[in-house]
PLY file of the C-alpha trace (Angstrom):
ply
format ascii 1.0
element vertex 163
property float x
property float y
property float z
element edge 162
property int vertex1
property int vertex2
end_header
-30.10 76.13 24.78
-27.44 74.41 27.60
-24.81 73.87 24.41
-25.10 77.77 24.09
-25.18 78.80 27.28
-22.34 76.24 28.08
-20.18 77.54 25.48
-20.85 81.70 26.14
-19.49 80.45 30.07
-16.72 78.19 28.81
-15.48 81.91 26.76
-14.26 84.83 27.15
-18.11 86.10 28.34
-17.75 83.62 31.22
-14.88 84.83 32.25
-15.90 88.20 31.90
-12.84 88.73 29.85
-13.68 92.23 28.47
-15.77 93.71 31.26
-14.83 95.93 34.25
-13.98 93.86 37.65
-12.34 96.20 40.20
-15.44 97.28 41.69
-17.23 99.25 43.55
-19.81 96.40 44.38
-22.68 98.58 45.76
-25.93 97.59 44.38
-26.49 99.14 41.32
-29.81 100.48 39.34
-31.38 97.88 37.29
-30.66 100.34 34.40
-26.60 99.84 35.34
-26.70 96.27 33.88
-24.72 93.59 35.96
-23.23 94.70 38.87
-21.58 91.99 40.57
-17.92 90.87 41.79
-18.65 86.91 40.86
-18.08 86.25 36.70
-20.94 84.94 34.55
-19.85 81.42 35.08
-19.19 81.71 38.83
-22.51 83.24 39.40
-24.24 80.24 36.93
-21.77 77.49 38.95
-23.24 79.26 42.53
-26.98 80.27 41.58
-27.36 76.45 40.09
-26.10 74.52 43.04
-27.98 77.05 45.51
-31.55 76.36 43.47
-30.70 73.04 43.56
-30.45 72.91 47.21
-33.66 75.09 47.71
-35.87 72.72 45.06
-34.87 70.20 47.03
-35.09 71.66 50.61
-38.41 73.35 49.99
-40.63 71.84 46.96
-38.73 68.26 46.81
-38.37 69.57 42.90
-42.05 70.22 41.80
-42.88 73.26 41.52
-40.26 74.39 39.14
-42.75 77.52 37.74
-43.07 78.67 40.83
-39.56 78.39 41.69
-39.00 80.38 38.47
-41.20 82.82 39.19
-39.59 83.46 42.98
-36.14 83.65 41.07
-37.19 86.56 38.56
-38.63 88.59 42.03
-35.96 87.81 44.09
-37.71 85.74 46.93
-34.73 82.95 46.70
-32.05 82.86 48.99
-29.14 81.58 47.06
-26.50 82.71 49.33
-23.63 85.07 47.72
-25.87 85.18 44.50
-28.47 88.10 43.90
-31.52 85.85 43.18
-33.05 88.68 40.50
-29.50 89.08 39.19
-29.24 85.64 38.29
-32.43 85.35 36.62
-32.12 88.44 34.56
-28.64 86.76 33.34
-30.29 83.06 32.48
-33.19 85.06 31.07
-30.89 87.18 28.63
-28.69 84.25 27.71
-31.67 82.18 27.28
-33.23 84.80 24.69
-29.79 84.85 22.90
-29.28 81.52 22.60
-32.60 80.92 21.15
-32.41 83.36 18.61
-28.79 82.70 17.72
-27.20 81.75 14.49
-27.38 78.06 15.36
-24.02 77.71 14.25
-22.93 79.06 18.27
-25.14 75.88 19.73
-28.63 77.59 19.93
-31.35 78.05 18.14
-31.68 74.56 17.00
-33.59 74.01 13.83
-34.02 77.41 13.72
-36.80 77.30 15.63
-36.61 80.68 17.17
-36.32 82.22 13.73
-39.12 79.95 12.24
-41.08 81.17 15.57
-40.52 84.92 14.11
-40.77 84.60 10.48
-37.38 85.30 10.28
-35.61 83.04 7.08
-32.33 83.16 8.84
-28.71 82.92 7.72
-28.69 80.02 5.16
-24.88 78.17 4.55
-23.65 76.10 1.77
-21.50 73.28 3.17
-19.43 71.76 0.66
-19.09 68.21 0.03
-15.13 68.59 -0.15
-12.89 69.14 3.06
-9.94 71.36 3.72
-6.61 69.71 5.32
-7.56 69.68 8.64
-11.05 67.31 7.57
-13.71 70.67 8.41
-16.82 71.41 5.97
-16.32 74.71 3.81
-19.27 77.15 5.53
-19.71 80.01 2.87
-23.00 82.45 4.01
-25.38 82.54 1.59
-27.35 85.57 1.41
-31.10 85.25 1.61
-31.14 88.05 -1.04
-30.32 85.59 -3.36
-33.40 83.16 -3.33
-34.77 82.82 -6.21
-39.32 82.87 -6.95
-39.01 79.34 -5.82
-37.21 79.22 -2.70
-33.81 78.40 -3.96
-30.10 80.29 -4.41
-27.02 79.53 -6.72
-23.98 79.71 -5.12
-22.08 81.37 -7.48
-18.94 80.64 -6.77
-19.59 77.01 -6.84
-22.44 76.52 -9.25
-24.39 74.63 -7.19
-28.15 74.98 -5.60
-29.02 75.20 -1.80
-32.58 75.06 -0.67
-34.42 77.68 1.62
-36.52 74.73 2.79
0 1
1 2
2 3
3 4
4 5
5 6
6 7
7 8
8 9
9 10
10 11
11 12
12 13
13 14
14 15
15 16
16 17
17 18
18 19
19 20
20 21
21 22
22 23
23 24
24 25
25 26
26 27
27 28
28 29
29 30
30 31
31 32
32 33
33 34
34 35
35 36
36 37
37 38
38 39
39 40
40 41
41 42
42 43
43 44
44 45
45 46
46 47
47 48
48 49
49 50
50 51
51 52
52 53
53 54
54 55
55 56
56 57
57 58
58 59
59 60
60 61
61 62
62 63
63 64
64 65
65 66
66 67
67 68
68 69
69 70
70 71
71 72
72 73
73 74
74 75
75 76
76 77
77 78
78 79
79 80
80 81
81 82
82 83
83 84
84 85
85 86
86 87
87 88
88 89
89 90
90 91
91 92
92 93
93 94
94 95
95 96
96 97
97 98
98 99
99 100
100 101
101 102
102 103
103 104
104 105
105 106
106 107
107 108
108 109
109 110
110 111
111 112
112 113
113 114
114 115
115 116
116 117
117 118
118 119
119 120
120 121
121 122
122 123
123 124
124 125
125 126
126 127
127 128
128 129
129 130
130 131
131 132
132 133
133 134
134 135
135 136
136 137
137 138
138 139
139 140
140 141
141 142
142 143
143 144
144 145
145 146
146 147
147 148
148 149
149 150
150 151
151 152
152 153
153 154
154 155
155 156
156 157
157 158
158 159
159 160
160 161
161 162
């Protein structure tokens, strides 16, 4: 989950690139969604160094359930960040990173979608390489599995496995 998490903030999400920044900043309505003047990576960068600070100050870095648990109810003081407003933010990008195409850094092994049932988005990697030395990715639909848990790529000929 940190390589997903750490590339959404690296991005144009932790910059906030598309969103709306000029304000108001009055607390908003939990229905409102975020409502804050600090980016997704500032308020990460602040939140993390604040709860490291309190861990240390207050539990000496035991009780990290607990500490958990005071985040999502907003009994933290982390200084400039909204304690609840932080956690609902690590809490949504932890979901979407864990249920991810793995391809974006989450989701590794698949393991959310195994967790669901969910067969996922399969890929045929080719053995060849272009120019610049990258893998061929071509999706591969799950559609196509055949009665024994296998696909032809038919643009290659050649067999992937659902397994």
């Amino acid at each position: 989950m940190p390589l997903f998490i750490d590339h959404q903030l690296a991005g144009a999400y932790g910059r906030a690139g598309s969103w709306y920044m000029q304000g108001p900043w009055d607390k908003g309505e939990d229905t409102q969604g975020y409502q804050s003047r600090m980016t997704p990576s500032a308020l990460y960068r602040a939140a993390i160094t604040a709860i490291d600070q309190h861990a240390v100050a207050s539990q000496g870095g035991e009780r990290f359930a607990a500490l958990l648990s005071d985040l999502e109810k907003g009994k933290v003081d982390l200084g400039g960040v909204d304690a609840k407003t932080f956690f609902k933010m690590l809490w949504l990008n932890t979901k979407e990173g864990m249920f991810s195409d793995p391809i974006y850094g989450g989701n590794k092994d698949m393991a959310g979608w195994k967790m669901l049932g969910f067969p996922g988005a399969r890929y045929i990697i080719s053995s060849g390489s272009t120019a610049t030395g990258t893998a061929t990715i071509s999706p591969l639909s799950v559609f196509a599995a055949g009665p024994l848990g296998t696909a032809r790529d038919r643009h290659r000929g050649s067999e992937a496995s659902f397994g």
